[in-house]
C-alpha positions in Angstrom: 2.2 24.3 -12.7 -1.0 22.3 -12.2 -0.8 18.4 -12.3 -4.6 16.3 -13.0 -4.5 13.3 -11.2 -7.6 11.0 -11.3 -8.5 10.2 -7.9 -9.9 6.3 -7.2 -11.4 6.3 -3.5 -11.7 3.0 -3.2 -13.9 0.5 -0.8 -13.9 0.4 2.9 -10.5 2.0 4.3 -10.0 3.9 0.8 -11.5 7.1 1.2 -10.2 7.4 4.8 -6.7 6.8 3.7 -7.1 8.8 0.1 -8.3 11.6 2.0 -5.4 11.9 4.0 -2.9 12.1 1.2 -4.6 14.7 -0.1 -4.4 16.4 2.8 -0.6 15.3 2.8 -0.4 16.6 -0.6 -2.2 20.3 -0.4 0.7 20.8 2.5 3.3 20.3 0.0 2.5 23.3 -2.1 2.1 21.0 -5.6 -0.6 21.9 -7.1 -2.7 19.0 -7.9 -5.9 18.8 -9.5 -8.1 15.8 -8.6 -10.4 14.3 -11.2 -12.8 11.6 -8.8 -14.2 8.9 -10.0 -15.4 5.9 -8.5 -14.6 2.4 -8.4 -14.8 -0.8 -6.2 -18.0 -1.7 -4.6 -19.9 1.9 -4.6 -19.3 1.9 -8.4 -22.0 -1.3 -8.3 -24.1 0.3 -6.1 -24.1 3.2 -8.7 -23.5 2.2 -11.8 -23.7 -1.4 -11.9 -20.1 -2.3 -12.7 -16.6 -2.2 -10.4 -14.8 -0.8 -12.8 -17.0 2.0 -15.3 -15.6 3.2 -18.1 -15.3 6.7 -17.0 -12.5 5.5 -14.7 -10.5 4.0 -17.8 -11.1 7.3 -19.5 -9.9 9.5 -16.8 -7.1 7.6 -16.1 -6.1 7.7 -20.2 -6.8 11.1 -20.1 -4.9 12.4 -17.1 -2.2 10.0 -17.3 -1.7 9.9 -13.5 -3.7 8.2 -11.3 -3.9 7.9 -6.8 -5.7 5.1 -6.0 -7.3 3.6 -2.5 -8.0 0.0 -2.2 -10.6 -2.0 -3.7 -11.9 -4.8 -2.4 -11.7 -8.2 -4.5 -14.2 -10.9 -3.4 -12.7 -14.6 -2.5 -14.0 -17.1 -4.5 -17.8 -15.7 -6.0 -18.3 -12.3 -7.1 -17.0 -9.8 -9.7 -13.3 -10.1 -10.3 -10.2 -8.3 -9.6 -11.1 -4.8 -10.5 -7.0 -4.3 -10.4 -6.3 -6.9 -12.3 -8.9 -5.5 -14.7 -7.4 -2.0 -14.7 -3.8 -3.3 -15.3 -4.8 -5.3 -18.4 -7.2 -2.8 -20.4 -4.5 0.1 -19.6 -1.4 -2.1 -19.8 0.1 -1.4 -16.5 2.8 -3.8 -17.1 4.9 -3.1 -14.1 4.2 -3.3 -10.5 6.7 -1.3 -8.3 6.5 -2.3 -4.6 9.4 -0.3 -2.2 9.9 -1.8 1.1 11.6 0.4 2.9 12.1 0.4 6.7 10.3 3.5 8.6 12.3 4.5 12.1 13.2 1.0 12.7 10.4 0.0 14.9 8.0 -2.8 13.9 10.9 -4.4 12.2 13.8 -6.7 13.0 15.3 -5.1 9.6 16.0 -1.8 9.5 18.4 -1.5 7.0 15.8 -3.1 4.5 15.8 -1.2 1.2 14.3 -3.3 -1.8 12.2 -2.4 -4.6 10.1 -5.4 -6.1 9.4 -5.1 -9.6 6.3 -7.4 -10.9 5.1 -8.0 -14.1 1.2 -7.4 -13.8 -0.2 -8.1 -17.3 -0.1 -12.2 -17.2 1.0 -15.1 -15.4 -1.1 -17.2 -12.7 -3.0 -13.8 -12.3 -4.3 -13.5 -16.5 -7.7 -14.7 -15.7 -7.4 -18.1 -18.1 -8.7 -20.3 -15.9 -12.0 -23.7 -16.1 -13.1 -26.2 -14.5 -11.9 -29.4 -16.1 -15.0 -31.8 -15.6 -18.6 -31.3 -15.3 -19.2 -31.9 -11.6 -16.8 -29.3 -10.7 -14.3 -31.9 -8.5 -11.2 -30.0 -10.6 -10.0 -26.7 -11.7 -7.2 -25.5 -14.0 -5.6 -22.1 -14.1 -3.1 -21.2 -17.1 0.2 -19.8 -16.6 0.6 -17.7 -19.5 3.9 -16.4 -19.6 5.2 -14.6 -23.0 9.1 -13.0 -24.3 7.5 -10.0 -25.0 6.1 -9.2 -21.4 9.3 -10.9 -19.8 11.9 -8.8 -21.5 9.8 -5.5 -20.8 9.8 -6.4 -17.4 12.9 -7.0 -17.2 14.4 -4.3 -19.0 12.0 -1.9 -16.8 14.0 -3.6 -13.8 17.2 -2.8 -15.1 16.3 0.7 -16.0 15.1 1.8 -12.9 18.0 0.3 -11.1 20.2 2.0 -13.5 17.9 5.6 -13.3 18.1 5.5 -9.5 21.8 3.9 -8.9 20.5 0.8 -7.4 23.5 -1.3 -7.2 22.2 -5.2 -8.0 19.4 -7.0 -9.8 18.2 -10.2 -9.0 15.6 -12.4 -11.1 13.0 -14.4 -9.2 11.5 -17.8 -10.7 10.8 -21.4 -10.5 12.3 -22.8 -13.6 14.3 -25.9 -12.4 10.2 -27.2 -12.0 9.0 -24.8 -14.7 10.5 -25.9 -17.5 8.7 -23.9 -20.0 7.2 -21.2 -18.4 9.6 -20.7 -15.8 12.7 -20.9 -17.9 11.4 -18.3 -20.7 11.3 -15.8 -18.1 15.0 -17.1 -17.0 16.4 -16.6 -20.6 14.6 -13.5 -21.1 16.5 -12.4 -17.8 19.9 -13.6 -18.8 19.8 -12.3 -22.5 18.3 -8.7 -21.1 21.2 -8.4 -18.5 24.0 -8.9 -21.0 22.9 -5.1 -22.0 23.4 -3.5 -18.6 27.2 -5.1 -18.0 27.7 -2.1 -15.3 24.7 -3.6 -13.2 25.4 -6.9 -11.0 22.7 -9.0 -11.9 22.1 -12.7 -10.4 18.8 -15.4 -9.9 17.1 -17.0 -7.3 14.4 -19.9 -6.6 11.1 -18.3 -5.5 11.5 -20.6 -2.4 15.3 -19.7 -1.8 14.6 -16.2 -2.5 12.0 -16.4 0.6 14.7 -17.4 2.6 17.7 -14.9 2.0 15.5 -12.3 2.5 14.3 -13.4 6.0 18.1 -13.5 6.4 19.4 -11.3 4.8 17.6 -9.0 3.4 20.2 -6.3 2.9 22.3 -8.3 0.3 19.1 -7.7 -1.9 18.0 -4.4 -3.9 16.0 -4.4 -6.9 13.9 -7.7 -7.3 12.4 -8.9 -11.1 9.6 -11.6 -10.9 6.5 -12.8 -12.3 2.8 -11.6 -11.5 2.2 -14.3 -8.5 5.7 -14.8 -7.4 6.3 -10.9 -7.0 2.6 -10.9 -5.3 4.0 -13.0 -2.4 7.1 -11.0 -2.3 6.2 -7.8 -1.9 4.2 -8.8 1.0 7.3 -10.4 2.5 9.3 -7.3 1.9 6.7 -5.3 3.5 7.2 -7.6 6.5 10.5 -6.6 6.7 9.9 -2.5 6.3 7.4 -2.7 9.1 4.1 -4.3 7.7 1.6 -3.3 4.8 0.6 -0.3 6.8 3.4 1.3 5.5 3.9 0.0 2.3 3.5 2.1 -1.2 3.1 0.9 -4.6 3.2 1.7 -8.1 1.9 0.4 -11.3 3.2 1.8 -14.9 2.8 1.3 -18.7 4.6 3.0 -21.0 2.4 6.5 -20.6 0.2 6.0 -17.5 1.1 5.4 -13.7 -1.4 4.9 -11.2 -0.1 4.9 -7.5 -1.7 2.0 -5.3 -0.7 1.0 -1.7 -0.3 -3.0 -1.1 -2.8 -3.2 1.8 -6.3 -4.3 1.3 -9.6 -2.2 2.0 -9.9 -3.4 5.3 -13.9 -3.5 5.5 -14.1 -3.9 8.9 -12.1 -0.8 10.0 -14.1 1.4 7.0 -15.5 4.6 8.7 -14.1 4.4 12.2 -11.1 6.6 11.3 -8.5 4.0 12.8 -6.6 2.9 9.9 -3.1 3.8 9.3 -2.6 6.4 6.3 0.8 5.7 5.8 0.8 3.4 3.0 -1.4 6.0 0.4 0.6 9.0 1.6 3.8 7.2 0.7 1.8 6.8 -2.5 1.7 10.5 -3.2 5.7 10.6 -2.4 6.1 8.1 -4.9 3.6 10.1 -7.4 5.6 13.5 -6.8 8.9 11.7 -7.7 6.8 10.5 -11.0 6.6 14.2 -11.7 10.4 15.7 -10.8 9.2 17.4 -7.6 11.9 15.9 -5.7 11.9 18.2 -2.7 8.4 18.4 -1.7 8.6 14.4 -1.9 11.7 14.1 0.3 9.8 16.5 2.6 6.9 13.9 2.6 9.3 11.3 3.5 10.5 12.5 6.2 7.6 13.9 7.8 6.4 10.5 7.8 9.8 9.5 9.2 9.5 11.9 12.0 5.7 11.5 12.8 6.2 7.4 13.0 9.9 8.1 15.2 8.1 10.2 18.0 4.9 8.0 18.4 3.3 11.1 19.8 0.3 10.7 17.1 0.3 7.5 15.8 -2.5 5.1 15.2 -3.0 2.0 17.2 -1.2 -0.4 14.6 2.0 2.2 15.2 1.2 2.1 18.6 1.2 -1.7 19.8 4.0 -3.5 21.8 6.7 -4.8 18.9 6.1 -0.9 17.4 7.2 0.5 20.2 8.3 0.5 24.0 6.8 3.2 25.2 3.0 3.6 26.1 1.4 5.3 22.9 -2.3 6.4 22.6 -3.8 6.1 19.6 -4.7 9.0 17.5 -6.9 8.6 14.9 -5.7 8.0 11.3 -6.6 11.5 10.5 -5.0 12.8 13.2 -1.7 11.7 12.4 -2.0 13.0 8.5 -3.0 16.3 9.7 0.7 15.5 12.2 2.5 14.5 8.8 0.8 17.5 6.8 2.2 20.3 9.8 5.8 18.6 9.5 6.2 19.1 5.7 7.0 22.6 5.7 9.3 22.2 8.8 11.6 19.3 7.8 15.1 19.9 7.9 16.5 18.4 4.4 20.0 19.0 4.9 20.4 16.3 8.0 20.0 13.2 7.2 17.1 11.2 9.4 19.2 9.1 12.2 19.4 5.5 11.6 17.3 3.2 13.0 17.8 0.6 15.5 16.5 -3.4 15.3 14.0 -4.1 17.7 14.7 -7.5 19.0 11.2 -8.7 18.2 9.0 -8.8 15.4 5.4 -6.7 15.3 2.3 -7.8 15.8 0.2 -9.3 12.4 -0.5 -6.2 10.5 -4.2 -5.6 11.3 -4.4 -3.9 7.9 -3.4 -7.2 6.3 -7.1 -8.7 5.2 -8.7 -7.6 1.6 
C-alpha cells in the first residue's frame, strides 16, 4: 500500500536534512509517495508569500505531512510560517520525544519524555500592539481557552494511555497566573479524574526546569501550554543529546505533519554538514502514525547503531563531550546513506545495549540557531 505524504523542504538546512529521510525512508521498503511543495523563504522568492495555499491544500488533502525547517525572522519580517500552519489547519498538539541516543552527548541516558504542547494559542496566538504611539511599550495577549486546554490535555492522557506511559504531569504558572494559568490547572485536574489508572501530578514552569535537570527520569509524559512547552522541549532535547537529534510532531484531529525541533540553520545550508538525525527520526515517528511498526523500529535502531559506532558521523556527533575517541566527520549525507544500509540489517529481537552517562555535558548544539 502506497502512503502520499506532502513533502515541505524547508529553508537553509531543510532540504539537506529532508532529503536524507527520504533516503532513510525508500530503505525501509514503505512505499511513500511525496507530494512537494514549497514553503519558507524560496516560497517568497517564488510566489511571494511563506506559506501558499497550495501547501495548505496538500497538506488537507494528503493528510500527512514531513516537514524541514523554516526559518522565522527575529523581530521584522513575515511571521512564523509554523505558527501560521498550526492555526489555519488546527494542529492543536505539539509532540516533542526526547529520547537519549547511545548515551553520549548526554549526562542522562535514561531520559525518556514526551512533551505534549498545545500549539493553537497562548503567548504564541499572534494578539499582540504596541501600547503608545512612540512605540516605548508593547503588549502580547495570553489567550488561553477550556476548550483548547481540555483537548490538550485529554490528547496527553490518551497518548500516555495508547502507548503505556506510566505518569502525566501538567506544566503552568498559575500561583502568578491567576486567570490564565489556573484555567489550564482546572482543566488539568477535572480531565485527569477520567483516567484514574494514570498517575497524574503538576508542577511550576520554574520547578519543572529544575527536576528535570535532576531528575529527569521521574518524568514521562509532560502537558503544557504553547510557550512554556516551547522552552521545554528544548530542555528535554538537552537531556537526549541536543536538538540534532530531536523529532517532533504536530496533530489535529485528521492531519499530522512531522517537524524536527532544530532551526534551519542558514549558515550551515548547502555545505552538507548538518546532522540528519532529527528529520529521519521524523519519518520513524510518521511510520508509527501509519502502523508500520517494524520498519520504524528498524529506523530506530539504525540510527542507534550509526550514532553508537561513530564510524560515520557528522562533526556535531563527532566533537569531544560526544565521544572519546577521535571521529572524522562524514558528511550529513554520508551518515543517512550509513543509517539507510543498516535498516535492512538490524537485529529486532536484541534489545540495543544501554547506554552509559558521560561525565560531562556536549558541546552547544551547533544546530541550535533559527
Amino acid at each position: 500500500m502506497s502512503h502520499r505524504v506532502t513533502l515541505i523542504p524547508g529553508d537553509g538546512i531543510g532540504p539537506e536534512v529532508t532529503a536524507a529521510a527520504r533516503l532513510v525512508a525508500d530503505a525501509t521498503g514503505v512505499q511513500l509517495d511525496w507530494d512537494v511543495v514549497e514553503a519558507g523563504e524560496a516560497a517568497i522568492q517564488s510566489q511571494g508569500t511563506p506559506l501558499p495555499p497550495e501547501v495548505l491544500d496538500s497538506i488537507r488533502r494528503n493528510r500527512l505531512a514531513l516537514k524541514g525547517p523554516i526559518t522565522t525572522p527575529i523581530g521584522g519580517g513575515f511571521r512564523s510560517v509554523n505558527v501560521a500552519l498550526r492555526q489555519q489547519l488546527d494542529l492543536f498538539a505539539s509532540v516533542r520525544p526526547a529520547r537519549a541516543i547511545a548515551g553520549e552527548g548526554t549526562r542522562f541516558p535514561e531520559t525518556d519524555l514526551v512533551v505534549v504542547r498545545e500549539a493553537t494559542e497562548g503567548l504564541y496566538s499572534g494578539v499582540e500592539h504596541w501600547v503608545d504611539r512612540d512605540h516605548n511599550a508593547a503588549e502580547t495577549v495570553n489567550v488561553i481557552t477550556r476548550q483548547a486546554s481540555d483537548r490538550i490535555v485529554r490528547f496527553a492522557f490518551e497518548l500516555a494511555k495508547r502507548e503505556k506511559r506510566r505518569r502525566v504531569t501538567a506544566v503552568h504558572k498559575a500561583n502568578i497566573m491567576k486567570t490564565t494559568g489556573a484555567l489550564f490547572q482546572t482543566a488539568f485536574r477535572e480531565m485527569a479524574t477520567r483516567y484514574p489508572e494514570i498517575p497524574a501530578d503538576e508542577r511550576l514552569v520554574d520547578n519543572m526546569c529544575m527536576q528535570l535537570v535532576k531528575k529527569p527520569e521521574e518524568y514521562d509524559v509532560i502537558v503544557t501550554t504553547n510557550l512554556f512547552g516551547d522552552i521545554l522541549s528544548d530542555l528535554c532535547a538537552g537531556l537526549a543529546g541536543g536538538l540534532g537529534v530531536a523529532p517532533g510532531a504536530i496533530y489535529g484531529d485528521s492531519l499530522a505533519v512531522f517537524e524536527p525541533v532544530h532551526g534551519s540553520a542558514p549558515k550551515y545550508a548547502g555545505q552538507d554538514k548538518a546532522n540528519p538525525v532529527a528529520e529521519i527520526l521524523c519519518v520513524e515517528l510518521l511510520l508509527r502514525h501509519l502502523g508500520e511498526r517494524e520498519a520504524a523500529d528498524r529506523v530506530w535502531r539504525a540510527v542507534w547503531e550509526t550514532i553508537a559506532e561513530k564510524k560515520v558521523v557528522t562533526y556535531d556527533l563527532a566533537l569531544p563531550g560526544y565521544t572519546d575517541r577521535p571521529v572524522p566527520p562524514s558528511s550529513g549525507s554520508a551518515m543517512a546513506r550509513e543509517i539507510a544500509r543498516k535498516i535492512p540489517l538490524v537485529d529486532l529481537s536484541k534489545p540495543p545495549p544501554r547506554p552509559t552517562a558521560r561525565g560531562s555535558p556536549a558541546p552547544v548544539d551547533p544546530q541550535l540557531e533559527t
